[in-house]
C-alpha positions as CSV (number, residue, x, y, z in Angstrom):
1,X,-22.2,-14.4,45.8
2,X,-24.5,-14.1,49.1
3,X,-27.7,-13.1,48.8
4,X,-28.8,-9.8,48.7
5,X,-30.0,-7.9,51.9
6,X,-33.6,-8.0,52.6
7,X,-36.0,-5.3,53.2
8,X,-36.3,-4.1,57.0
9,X,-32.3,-5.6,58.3
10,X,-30.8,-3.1,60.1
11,X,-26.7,-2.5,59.4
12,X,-24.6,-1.9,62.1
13,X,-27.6,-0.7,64.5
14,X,-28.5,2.8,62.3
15,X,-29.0,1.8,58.6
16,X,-32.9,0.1,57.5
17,X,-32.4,-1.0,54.0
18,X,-35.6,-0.2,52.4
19,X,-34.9,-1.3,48.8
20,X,-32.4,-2.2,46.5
21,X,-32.1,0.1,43.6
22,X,-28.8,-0.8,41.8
23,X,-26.8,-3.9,41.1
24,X,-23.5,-4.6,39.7
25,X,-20.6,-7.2,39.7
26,X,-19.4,-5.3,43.0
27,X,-22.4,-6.0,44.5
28,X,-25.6,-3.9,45.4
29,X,-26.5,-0.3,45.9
30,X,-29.5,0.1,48.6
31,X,-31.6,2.7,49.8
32,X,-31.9,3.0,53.5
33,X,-33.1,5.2,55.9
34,X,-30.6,6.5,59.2
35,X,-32.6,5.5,62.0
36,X,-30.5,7.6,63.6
37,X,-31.0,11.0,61.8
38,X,-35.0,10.8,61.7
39,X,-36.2,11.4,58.0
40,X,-32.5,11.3,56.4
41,X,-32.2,8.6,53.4
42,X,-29.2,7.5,52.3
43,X,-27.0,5.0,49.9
44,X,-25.2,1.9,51.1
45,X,-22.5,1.0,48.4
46,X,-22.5,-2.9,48.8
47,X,-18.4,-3.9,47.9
48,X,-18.1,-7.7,47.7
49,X,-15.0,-9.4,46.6
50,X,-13.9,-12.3,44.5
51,X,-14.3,-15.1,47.2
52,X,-11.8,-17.0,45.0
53,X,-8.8,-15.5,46.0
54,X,-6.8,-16.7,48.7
55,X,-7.7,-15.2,52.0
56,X,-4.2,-13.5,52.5
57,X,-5.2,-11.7,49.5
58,X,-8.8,-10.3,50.6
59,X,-7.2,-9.4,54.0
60,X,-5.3,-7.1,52.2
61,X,-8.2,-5.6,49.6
62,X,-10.6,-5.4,52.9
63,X,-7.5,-3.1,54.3
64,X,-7.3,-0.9,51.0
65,X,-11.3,-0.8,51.5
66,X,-10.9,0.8,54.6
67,X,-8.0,3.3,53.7
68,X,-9.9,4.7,50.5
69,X,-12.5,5.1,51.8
70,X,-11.0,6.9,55.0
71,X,-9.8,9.3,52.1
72,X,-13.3,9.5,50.7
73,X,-14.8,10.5,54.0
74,X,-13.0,13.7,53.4
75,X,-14.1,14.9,50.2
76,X,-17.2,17.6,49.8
77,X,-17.7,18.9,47.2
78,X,-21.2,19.7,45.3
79,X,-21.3,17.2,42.6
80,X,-20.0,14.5,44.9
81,X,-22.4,12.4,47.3
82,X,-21.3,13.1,50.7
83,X,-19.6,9.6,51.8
84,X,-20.7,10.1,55.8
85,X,-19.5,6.0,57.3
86,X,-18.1,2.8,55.9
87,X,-18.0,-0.1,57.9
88,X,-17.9,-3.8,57.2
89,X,-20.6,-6.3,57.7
90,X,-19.3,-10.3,57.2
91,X,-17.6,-10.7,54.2
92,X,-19.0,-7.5,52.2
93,X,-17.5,-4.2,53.2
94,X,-19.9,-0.8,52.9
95,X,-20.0,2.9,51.7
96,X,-22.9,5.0,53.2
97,X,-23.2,8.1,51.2
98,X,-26.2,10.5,50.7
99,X,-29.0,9.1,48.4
100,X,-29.4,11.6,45.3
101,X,-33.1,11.5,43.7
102,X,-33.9,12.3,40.1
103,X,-33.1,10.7,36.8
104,X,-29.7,9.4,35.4
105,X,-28.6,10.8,32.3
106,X,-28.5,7.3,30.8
107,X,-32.6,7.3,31.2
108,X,-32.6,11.0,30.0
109,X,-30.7,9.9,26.6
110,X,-32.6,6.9,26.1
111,X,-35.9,8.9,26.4
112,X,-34.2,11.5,24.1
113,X,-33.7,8.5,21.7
114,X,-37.3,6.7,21.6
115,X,-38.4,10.4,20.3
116,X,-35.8,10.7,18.2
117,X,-34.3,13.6,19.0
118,X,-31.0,13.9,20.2
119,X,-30.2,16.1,23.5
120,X,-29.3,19.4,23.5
121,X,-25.6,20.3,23.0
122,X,-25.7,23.3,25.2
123,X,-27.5,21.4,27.9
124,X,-25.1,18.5,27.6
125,X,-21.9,21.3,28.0
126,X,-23.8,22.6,31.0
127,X,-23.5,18.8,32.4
128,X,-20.1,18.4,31.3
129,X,-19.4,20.9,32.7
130,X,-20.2,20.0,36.2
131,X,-18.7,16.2,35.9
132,X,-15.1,18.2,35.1
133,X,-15.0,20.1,37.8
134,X,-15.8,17.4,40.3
135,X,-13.1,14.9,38.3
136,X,-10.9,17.8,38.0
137,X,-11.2,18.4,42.4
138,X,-10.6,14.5,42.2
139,X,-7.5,14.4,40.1
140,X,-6.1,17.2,42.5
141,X,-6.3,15.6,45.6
142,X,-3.0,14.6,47.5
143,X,-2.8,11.1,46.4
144,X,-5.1,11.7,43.1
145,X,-8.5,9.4,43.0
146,X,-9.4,8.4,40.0
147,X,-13.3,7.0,39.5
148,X,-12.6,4.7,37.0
149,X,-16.2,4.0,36.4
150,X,-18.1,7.7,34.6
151,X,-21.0,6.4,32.8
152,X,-24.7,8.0,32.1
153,X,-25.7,5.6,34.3
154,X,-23.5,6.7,37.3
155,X,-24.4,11.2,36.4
156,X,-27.7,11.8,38.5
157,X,-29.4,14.9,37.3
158,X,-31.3,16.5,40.8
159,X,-34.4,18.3,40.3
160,X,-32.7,21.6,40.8
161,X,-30.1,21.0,37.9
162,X,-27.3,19.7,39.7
163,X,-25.4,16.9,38.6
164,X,-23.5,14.3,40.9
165,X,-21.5,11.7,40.1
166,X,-21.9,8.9,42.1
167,X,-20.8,4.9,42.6
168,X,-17.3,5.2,44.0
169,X,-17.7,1.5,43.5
170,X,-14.3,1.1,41.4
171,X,-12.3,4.1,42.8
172,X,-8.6,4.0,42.9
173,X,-6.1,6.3,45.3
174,X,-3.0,6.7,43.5
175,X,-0.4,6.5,46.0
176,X,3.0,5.9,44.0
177,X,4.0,3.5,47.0
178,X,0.7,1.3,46.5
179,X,0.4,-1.2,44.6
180,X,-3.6,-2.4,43.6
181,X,-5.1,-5.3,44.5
182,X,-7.9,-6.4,41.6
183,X,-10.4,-7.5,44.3
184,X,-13.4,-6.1,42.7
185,X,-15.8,-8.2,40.8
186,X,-15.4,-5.8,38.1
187,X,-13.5,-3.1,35.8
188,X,-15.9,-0.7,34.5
189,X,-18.2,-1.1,32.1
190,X,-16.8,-1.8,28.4
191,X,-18.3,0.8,26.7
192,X,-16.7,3.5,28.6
193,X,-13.5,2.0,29.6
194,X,-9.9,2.3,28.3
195,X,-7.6,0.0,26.8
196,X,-4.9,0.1,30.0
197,X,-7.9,-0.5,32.3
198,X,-8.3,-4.2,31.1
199,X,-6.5,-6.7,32.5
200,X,-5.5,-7.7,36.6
201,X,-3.3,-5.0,36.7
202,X,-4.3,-0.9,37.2
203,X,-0.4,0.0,37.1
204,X,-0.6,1.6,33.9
205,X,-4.3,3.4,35.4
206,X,-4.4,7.6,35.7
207,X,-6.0,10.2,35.0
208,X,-6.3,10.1,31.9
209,X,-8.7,7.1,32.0
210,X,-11.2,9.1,33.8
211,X,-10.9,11.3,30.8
212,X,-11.3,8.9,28.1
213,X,-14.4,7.4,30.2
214,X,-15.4,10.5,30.6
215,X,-15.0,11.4,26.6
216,X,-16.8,8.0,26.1
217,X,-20.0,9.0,27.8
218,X,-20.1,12.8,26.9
219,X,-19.8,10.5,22.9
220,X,-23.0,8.4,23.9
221,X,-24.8,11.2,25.9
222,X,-24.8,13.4,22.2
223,X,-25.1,10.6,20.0
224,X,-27.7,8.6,21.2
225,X,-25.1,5.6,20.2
226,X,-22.9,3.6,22.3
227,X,-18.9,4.4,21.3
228,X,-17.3,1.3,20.1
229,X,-15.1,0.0,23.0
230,X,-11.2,0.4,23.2
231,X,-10.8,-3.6,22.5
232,X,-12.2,-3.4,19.1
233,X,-11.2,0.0,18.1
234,X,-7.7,-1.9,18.3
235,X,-8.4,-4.7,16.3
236,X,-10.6,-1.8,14.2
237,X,-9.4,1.2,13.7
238,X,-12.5,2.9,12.2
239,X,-15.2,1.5,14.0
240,X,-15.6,4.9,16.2
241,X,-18.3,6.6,14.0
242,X,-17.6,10.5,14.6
243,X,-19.8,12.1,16.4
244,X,-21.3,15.0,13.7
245,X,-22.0,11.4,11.2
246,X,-24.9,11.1,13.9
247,X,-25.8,14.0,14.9
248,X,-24.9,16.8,12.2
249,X,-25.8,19.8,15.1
250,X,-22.9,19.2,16.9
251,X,-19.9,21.6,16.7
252,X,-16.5,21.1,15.6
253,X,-15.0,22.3,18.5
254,X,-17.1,19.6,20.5
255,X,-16.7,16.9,18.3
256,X,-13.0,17.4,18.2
257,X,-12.5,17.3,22.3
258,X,-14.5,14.4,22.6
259,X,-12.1,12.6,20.4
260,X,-9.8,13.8,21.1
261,X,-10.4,12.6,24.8
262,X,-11.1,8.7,23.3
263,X,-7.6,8.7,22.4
264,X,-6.4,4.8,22.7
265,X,-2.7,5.4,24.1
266,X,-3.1,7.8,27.1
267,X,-0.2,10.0,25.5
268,X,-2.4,11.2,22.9
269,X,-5.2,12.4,25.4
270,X,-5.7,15.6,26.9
271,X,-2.9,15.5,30.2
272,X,-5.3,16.9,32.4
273,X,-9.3,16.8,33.1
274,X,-8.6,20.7,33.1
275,X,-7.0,20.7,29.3
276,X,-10.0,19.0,28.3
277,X,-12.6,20.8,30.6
278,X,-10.9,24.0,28.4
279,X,-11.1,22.4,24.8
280,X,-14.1,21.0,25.4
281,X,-15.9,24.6,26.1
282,X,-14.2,26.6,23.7
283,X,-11.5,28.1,26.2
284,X,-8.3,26.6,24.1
285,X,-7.3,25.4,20.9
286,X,-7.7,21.8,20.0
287,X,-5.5,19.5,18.1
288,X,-6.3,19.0,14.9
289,X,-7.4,15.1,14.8
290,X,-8.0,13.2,11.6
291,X,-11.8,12.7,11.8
292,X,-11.7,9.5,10.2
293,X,-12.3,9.9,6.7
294,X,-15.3,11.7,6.9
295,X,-16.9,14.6,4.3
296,X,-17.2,17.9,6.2
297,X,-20.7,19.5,5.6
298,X,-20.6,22.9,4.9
299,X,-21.2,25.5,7.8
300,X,-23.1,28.5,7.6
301,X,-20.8,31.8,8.7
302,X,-22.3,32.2,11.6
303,X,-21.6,29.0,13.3
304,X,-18.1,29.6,11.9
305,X,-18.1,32.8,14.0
306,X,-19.2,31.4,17.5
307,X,-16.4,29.1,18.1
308,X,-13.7,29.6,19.8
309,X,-10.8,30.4,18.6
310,X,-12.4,30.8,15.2
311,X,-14.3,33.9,16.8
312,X,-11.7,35.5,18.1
313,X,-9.6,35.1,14.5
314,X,-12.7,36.2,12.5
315,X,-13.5,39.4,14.2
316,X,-10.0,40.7,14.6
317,X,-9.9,40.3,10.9
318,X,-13.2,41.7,10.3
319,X,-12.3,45.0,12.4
320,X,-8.8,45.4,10.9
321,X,-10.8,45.8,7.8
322,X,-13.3,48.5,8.5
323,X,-10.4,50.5,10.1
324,X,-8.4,50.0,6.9
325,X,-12.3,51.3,5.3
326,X,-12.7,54.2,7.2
327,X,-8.8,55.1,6.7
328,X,-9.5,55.3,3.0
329,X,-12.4,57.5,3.2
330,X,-10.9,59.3,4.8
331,X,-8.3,60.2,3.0
Protein backbone atom coordinates (compact mmCIF):
# COMPACT_ATOMS: atom_id res chain seq x y z
CA UNK A 1 0.00 0.00 0.00
CA UNK A 2 1.22 3.81 -0.49
CA UNK A 3 1.49 5.81 2.27
CA UNK A 4 -1.18 7.66 3.66
CA UNK A 5 -1.79 11.33 2.73
CA UNK A 6 -0.17 13.91 4.87
CA UNK A 7 -1.65 16.80 6.65
CA UNK A 8 -1.83 20.17 4.60
CA UNK A 9 -1.77 18.26 0.56
CA UNK A 10 -4.18 19.62 -1.39
CA UNK A 11 -6.42 17.08 -3.76
CA UNK A 12 -7.26 18.08 -7.08
CA UNK A 13 -6.74 21.97 -6.20
CA UNK A 14 -9.93 22.26 -3.52
CA UNK A 15 -9.66 19.46 -0.90
CA UNK A 16 -6.88 20.20 2.43
CA UNK A 17 -6.70 16.98 4.20
CA UNK A 18 -6.57 17.91 7.71
CA UNK A 19 -6.57 14.46 9.41
CA UNK A 20 -7.14 11.12 8.95
CA UNK A 21 -9.89 9.73 10.98
CA UNK A 22 -10.75 6.18 9.62
CA UNK A 23 -8.84 3.30 8.14
CA UNK A 24 -9.69 0.16 6.52
CA UNK A 25 -8.43 -2.50 4.03
CA UNK A 26 -9.88 -0.05 1.20
CA UNK A 27 -7.88 2.48 2.29
CA UNK A 28 -8.33 5.76 4.41
CA UNK A 29 -11.19 8.07 5.34
CA UNK A 30 -9.87 11.83 5.75
CA UNK A 31 -11.20 14.94 6.99
CA UNK A 32 -10.62 17.89 4.78
CA UNK A 33 -11.69 21.16 4.43
CA UNK A 34 -13.14 22.68 0.59
CA UNK A 35 -10.92 25.43 0.03
CA UNK A 36 -13.35 26.22 -2.25
CA UNK A 37 -16.55 26.53 -0.11
CA UNK A 38 -14.92 28.67 2.83
CA UNK A 39 -15.77 26.90 6.29
CA UNK A 40 -17.38 23.60 4.56
CA UNK A 41 -15.62 20.24 5.91
CA UNK A 42 -16.01 17.29 4.26
CA UNK A 43 -15.00 13.30 3.91
CA UNK A 44 -12.63 11.94 1.26
CA UNK A 45 -13.35 8.05 0.90
CA UNK A 46 -9.78 6.84 0.01
CA UNK A 47 -10.53 3.50 -2.53
CA UNK A 48 -7.22 1.66 -3.23
CA UNK A 49 -7.09 -1.53 -5.07
CA UNK A 50 -5.30 -4.79 -4.91
CA UNK A 51 -2.04 -3.73 -6.80
CA UNK A 52 -1.68 -7.48 -7.51
CA UNK A 53 -4.01 -7.94 -10.13
CA UNK A 54 -3.07 -7.50 -13.56
CA UNK A 55 -3.52 -4.04 -14.83
CA UNK A 56 -6.22 -5.05 -17.49
CA UNK A 57 -8.07 -5.89 -14.47
CA UNK A 58 -7.80 -2.55 -12.34
CA UNK A 59 -8.51 -0.59 -15.62
CA UNK A 60 -11.66 -2.10 -15.45
CA UNK A 61 -12.53 -1.71 -11.45
CA UNK A 62 -11.05 2.08 -11.78
CA UNK A 63 -14.05 2.24 -14.61
CA UNK A 64 -16.81 0.65 -12.22
CA UNK A 65 -15.31 3.26 -9.61
CA UNK A 66 -16.23 5.93 -11.71
CA UNK A 67 -19.84 4.63 -12.88
CA UNK A 68 -20.97 3.92 -9.20
CA UNK A 69 -20.15 6.54 -8.04
CA UNK A 70 -21.70 8.67 -10.93
CA UNK A 71 -24.89 6.90 -9.54
CA UNK A 72 -24.01 7.87 -6.01
CA UNK A 73 -23.70 11.57 -6.94
CA UNK A 74 -27.44 11.36 -7.40
CA UNK A 75 -28.71 10.06 -4.25
CA UNK A 76 -30.09 12.57 -1.32
CA UNK A 77 -31.63 11.56 0.98
CA UNK A 78 -31.42 12.44 4.92
CA UNK A 79 -29.67 9.60 6.39
CA UNK A 80 -27.20 9.47 3.45
CA UNK A 81 -23.92 11.72 3.35
CA UNK A 82 -24.33 13.82 0.43
CA UNK A 83 -21.56 12.34 -2.10
CA UNK A 84 -20.78 16.02 -3.90
CA UNK A 85 -17.23 14.83 -6.41
CA UNK A 86 -15.15 11.76 -6.96
CA UNK A 87 -12.10 12.00 -8.85
CA UNK A 88 -8.96 9.94 -9.01
CA UNK A 89 -5.56 10.87 -7.77
CA UNK A 90 -2.53 8.22 -9.05
CA UNK A 91 -3.45 4.95 -8.34
CA UNK A 92 -6.21 5.58 -5.50
CA UNK A 93 -9.48 6.72 -6.72
CA UNK A 94 -11.79 9.23 -4.23
CA UNK A 95 -15.41 9.84 -2.84
CA UNK A 96 -15.85 13.35 -1.35
CA UNK A 97 -19.02 13.30 0.68
CA UNK A 98 -20.08 15.58 3.66
CA UNK A 99 -18.30 15.02 7.01
CA UNK A 100 -21.01 13.91 9.66
CA UNK A 101 -19.92 14.84 13.48
CA UNK A 102 -21.00 13.01 16.50
CA UNK A 103 -20.49 9.52 17.83
CA UNK A 104 -20.88 6.09 16.10
CA UNK A 105 -23.21 3.76 17.52
CA UNK A 106 -20.37 1.29 17.98
CA UNK A 107 -18.73 3.85 20.63
CA UNK A 108 -22.32 4.48 22.08
CA UNK A 109 -22.73 0.49 22.79
CA UNK A 110 -19.36 0.04 23.97
CA UNK A 111 -19.95 2.92 26.49
CA UNK A 112 -23.37 1.24 27.19
CA UNK A 113 -21.39 -1.96 27.96
CA UNK A 114 -18.41 -0.63 30.41
CA UNK A 115 -21.59 0.51 32.61
CA UNK A 116 -23.19 -2.41 32.18
CA UNK A 117 -26.27 -1.52 31.04
CA UNK A 118 -27.53 -2.43 27.80
CA UNK A 119 -29.19 0.41 25.36
CA UNK A 120 -32.50 1.18 25.24
CA UNK A 121 -34.79 -0.91 23.04
CA UNK A 122 -37.02 1.91 22.04
CA UNK A 123 -34.07 4.10 21.32
CA UNK A 124 -32.45 1.42 19.28
CA UNK A 125 -36.04 0.98 17.12
CA UNK A 126 -35.92 4.75 16.70
CA UNK A 127 -32.33 4.15 15.00
CA UNK A 128 -33.44 1.26 13.17
CA UNK A 129 -35.67 2.77 12.10
CA UNK A 130 -33.84 5.47 10.28
CA UNK A 131 -31.09 2.88 8.78
CA UNK A 132 -34.32 1.07 6.93
CA UNK A 133 -35.62 3.71 5.44
CA UNK A 134 -32.39 4.88 3.89
CA UNK A 135 -31.45 0.91 2.90
CA UNK A 136 -34.96 0.62 1.87
CA UNK A 137 -34.50 4.23 -0.68
CA UNK A 138 -31.24 2.20 -1.59
CA UNK A 139 -32.77 -1.19 -2.52
CA UNK A 140 -35.28 0.92 -4.68
CA UNK A 141 -33.18 2.60 -6.86
CA UNK A 142 -33.13 1.73 -10.74
CA UNK A 143 -30.28 -0.52 -10.62
CA UNK A 144 -30.56 -1.39 -6.72
CA UNK A 145 -27.27 -0.48 -4.47
CA UNK A 146 -26.61 -2.51 -2.03
CA UNK A 147 -23.99 -1.20 1.00
CA UNK A 148 -22.67 -4.31 1.73
CA UNK A 149 -20.85 -2.96 4.70
CA UNK A 150 -23.85 -1.78 7.87
CA UNK A 151 -22.00 -1.94 10.98
CA UNK A 152 -22.13 0.29 14.41
CA UNK A 153 -19.12 1.55 13.28
CA UNK A 154 -20.40 2.87 9.93
CA UNK A 155 -24.28 4.49 11.88
CA UNK A 156 -23.19 8.10 12.94
CA UNK A 157 -25.56 9.43 15.51
CA UNK A 158 -25.65 13.65 14.83
CA UNK A 159 -26.24 15.86 17.72
CA UNK A 160 -29.81 16.46 16.66
CA UNK A 161 -30.71 12.68 16.52
CA UNK A 162 -30.26 11.89 13.10
CA UNK A 163 -28.61 8.91 12.06
CA UNK A 164 -26.50 8.45 8.73
CA UNK A 165 -25.11 5.76 7.31
CA UNK A 166 -22.01 6.32 5.87
CA UNK A 167 -18.66 4.53 4.12
CA UNK A 168 -19.98 3.65 0.67
CA UNK A 169 -16.62 2.08 0.70
CA UNK A 170 -17.92 -1.55 -0.49
CA UNK A 171 -21.12 -0.46 -2.42
CA UNK A 172 -22.39 -2.56 -5.24
CA UNK A 173 -24.84 -1.35 -8.22
CA UNK A 174 -26.76 -4.26 -9.22
CA UNK A 175 -27.07 -4.03 -12.90
CA UNK A 176 -28.16 -7.56 -14.14
CA UNK A 177 -25.75 -6.94 -17.27
CA UNK A 178 -22.64 -6.25 -14.81
CA UNK A 179 -20.62 -8.49 -13.71
CA UNK A 180 -18.26 -7.40 -10.32
CA UNK A 181 -14.91 -7.11 -10.25
CA UNK A 182 -13.46 -8.07 -6.48
CA UNK A 183 -10.99 -5.08 -6.63
CA UNK A 184 -11.45 -3.99 -3.11
CA UNK A 185 -8.99 -4.80 -0.41
CA UNK A 186 -11.93 -6.04 1.46
CA UNK A 187 -15.47 -7.72 2.00
CA UNK A 188 -17.08 -6.35 4.98
CA UNK A 189 -16.30 -6.98 8.18
CA UNK A 190 -16.99 -10.69 9.51
CA UNK A 191 -19.09 -10.05 12.16
CA UNK A 192 -21.73 -8.53 10.10
CA UNK A 193 -21.38 -10.21 6.83
CA UNK A 194 -23.26 -13.10 5.14
CA UNK A 195 -22.30 -16.37 4.07
CA UNK A 196 -22.81 -15.51 0.03
CA UNK A 197 -20.70 -12.39 0.54
CA UNK A 198 -17.39 -14.46 1.09
CA UNK A 199 -15.52 -15.45 -1.51
CA UNK A 200 -14.15 -13.52 -5.17
CA UNK A 201 -17.42 -13.60 -6.41
CA UNK A 202 -20.69 -11.08 -5.37
CA UNK A 203 -22.93 -13.01 -8.07
CA UNK A 204 -24.99 -14.58 -5.50
CA UNK A 205 -24.93 -10.67 -3.51
CA UNK A 206 -28.65 -8.75 -3.00
CA UNK A 207 -30.49 -7.33 -0.94
CA UNK A 208 -30.91 -9.41 1.34
CA UNK A 209 -27.32 -9.24 2.55
CA UNK A 210 -27.83 -5.69 3.55
CA UNK A 211 -30.54 -7.14 5.63
CA UNK A 212 -28.73 -9.83 7.33
CA UNK A 213 -25.81 -7.18 7.99
CA UNK A 214 -28.18 -5.09 8.94
CA UNK A 215 -29.93 -7.88 11.44
CA UNK A 216 -26.29 -8.45 12.58
CA UNK A 217 -25.69 -5.04 13.91
CA UNK A 218 -29.28 -4.15 15.26
CA UNK A 219 -28.05 -8.13 17.23
CA UNK A 220 -24.75 -6.40 18.60
CA UNK A 221 -26.31 -2.88 19.05
CA UNK A 222 -29.03 -4.69 21.83
CA UNK A 223 -26.80 -7.20 23.14
CA UNK A 224 -23.78 -5.65 23.87
CA UNK A 225 -22.19 -9.04 22.22
CA UNK A 226 -20.84 -9.53 18.86
CA UNK A 227 -23.18 -12.19 16.74
CA UNK A 228 -21.23 -15.26 15.84
CA UNK A 229 -20.31 -14.92 12.10
CA UNK A 230 -22.11 -16.79 9.19
CA UNK A 231 -18.73 -19.06 8.71
CA UNK A 232 -19.05 -20.72 12.03
CA UNK A 233 -22.73 -20.65 12.45
CA UNK A 234 -22.34 -23.23 9.48
CA UNK A 235 -19.88 -25.36 10.92
CA UNK A 236 -22.13 -24.50 14.31
CA UNK A 237 -25.40 -24.32 14.25
CA UNK A 238 -26.09 -23.03 17.78
CA UNK A 239 -23.44 -20.68 18.34
CA UNK A 240 -25.86 -17.57 17.74
CA UNK A 241 -26.91 -16.92 21.47
CA UNK A 242 -30.61 -15.36 21.08
CA UNK A 243 -30.82 -12.21 21.83
CA UNK A 244 -33.49 -12.19 25.18
CA UNK A 245 -30.43 -15.05 26.72
CA UNK A 246 -28.48 -11.52 27.01
CA UNK A 247 -30.59 -9.17 27.49
CA UNK A 248 -34.04 -10.57 29.06
CA UNK A 249 -35.83 -6.73 28.33
CA UNK A 250 -35.98 -7.33 24.91
CA UNK A 251 -39.33 -8.19 23.17
CA UNK A 252 -40.39 -11.08 21.35
CA UNK A 253 -41.42 -9.42 18.54
CA UNK A 254 -37.78 -7.87 18.31
CA UNK A 255 -35.92 -10.68 19.02
CA UNK A 256 -37.79 -12.74 16.45
CA UNK A 257 -37.08 -10.03 13.35
CA UNK A 258 -33.69 -9.79 14.14
CA UNK A 259 -33.34 -13.47 13.60
CA UNK A 260 -35.12 -13.84 11.64
CA UNK A 261 -33.09 -11.28 9.45
CA UNK A 262 -29.59 -13.45 10.32
CA UNK A 263 -31.07 -16.12 8.35
CA UNK A 264 -27.94 -18.11 6.70
CA UNK A 265 -29.65 -18.99 3.10
CA UNK A 266 -31.06 -15.60 1.80
CA UNK A 267 -34.44 -17.56 1.02
CA UNK A 268 -35.21 -17.67 4.60
CA UNK A 269 -34.71 -13.84 5.16
CA UNK A 270 -37.12 -11.26 5.06
CA UNK A 271 -37.50 -10.49 0.82
CA UNK A 272 -37.38 -6.95 1.38
CA UNK A 273 -35.69 -4.22 3.77
CA UNK A 274 -39.47 -3.12 3.89
CA UNK A 275 -40.82 -6.82 5.22
CA UNK A 276 -38.30 -6.43 7.86
CA UNK A 277 -38.50 -2.59 8.51
CA UNK A 278 -42.49 -3.92 9.22
CA UNK A 279 -41.74 -7.02 11.47
CA UNK A 280 -39.24 -5.43 13.05
CA UNK A 281 -41.68 -2.44 14.47
CA UNK A 282 -44.57 -4.41 15.13
CA UNK A 283 -46.48 -3.52 11.78
CA UNK A 284 -46.75 -7.47 10.57
CA UNK A 285 -46.66 -10.79 11.68
CA UNK A 286 -43.43 -12.66 12.12
CA UNK A 287 -42.55 -16.18 11.30
CA UNK A 288 -42.39 -18.28 13.99
CA UNK A 289 -38.52 -19.24 14.19
CA UNK A 290 -37.17 -21.93 16.50
CA UNK A 291 -35.26 -19.91 19.05
CA UNK A 292 -32.71 -22.29 19.56
CA UNK A 293 -33.62 -24.36 22.38
CA UNK A 294 -34.05 -21.74 24.73
CA UNK A 295 -36.59 -21.65 28.06
CA UNK A 296 -39.08 -18.77 27.54
CA UNK A 297 -39.39 -16.61 30.72
CA UNK A 298 -42.66 -15.81 31.65
CA UNK A 299 -44.19 -12.40 30.58
CA UNK A 300 -46.23 -10.28 32.57
CA UNK A 301 -49.91 -9.49 30.70
CA UNK A 302 -49.07 -6.40 29.94
CA UNK A 303 -46.11 -6.74 27.82
CA UNK A 304 -48.21 -9.50 26.28
CA UNK A 305 -50.68 -6.75 25.36
CA UNK A 306 -48.38 -4.19 23.65
CA UNK A 307 -47.16 -6.18 20.88
CA UNK A 308 -48.33 -6.34 17.81
CA UNK A 309 -50.31 -8.56 16.59
CA UNK A 310 -50.76 -9.93 20.03
CA UNK A 311 -52.54 -6.49 20.86
CA UNK A 312 -54.69 -6.42 18.39
CA UNK A 313 -55.85 -10.27 19.16
CA UNK A 314 -56.09 -9.66 22.92
CA UNK A 315 -58.33 -6.61 22.90
CA UNK A 316 -60.74 -7.89 20.25
CA UNK A 317 -61.15 -10.74 22.52
CA UNK A 318 -61.38 -8.71 25.59
CA UNK A 319 -64.21 -6.45 24.08
CA UNK A 320 -66.18 -9.39 22.57
CA UNK A 321 -66.42 -10.33 26.13
CA UNK A 322 -67.83 -7.32 27.98
CA UNK A 323 -70.37 -6.96 25.05
CA UNK A 324 -71.30 -10.61 25.66
CA UNK A 325 -71.39 -9.09 29.80
CA UNK A 326 -73.48 -6.39 29.23
CA UNK A 327 -75.78 -8.51 26.85
CA UNK A 328 -76.48 -10.73 29.82
CA UNK A 329 -77.33 -8.11 32.20
CA UNK A 330 -79.22 -7.08 30.26
CA UNK A 331 -81.42 -9.51 29.70
Amino acid sequence: MLPPLKSGEVLRGRYKVRERIGQGGMGSIYLADDVRLKGRECALKEVEYDRALPEKIRDEAREQFLREATILARLDHPNLPKVSDFFSNGPRDYLVMDYIPGNDLRTLMMEARRNKTFLKEKEVSVWAEQIANALAFLHMQEPPIVHRDIKPSNLKLMPHGLIKLVDFGLVKILAPEEVTITIIQGQGTALYTPLEQYGGSDTHTDVRSDIYSFGATLYHLLTNESPADARKRFLQPDSLIPLRQINPDITQRTERAVLWAMSLHPDERPASMDEFRQSLLGYREIPILPLLGRRERPHSVWEYLSNAPEATLAWGATVLLLISLLATLAR
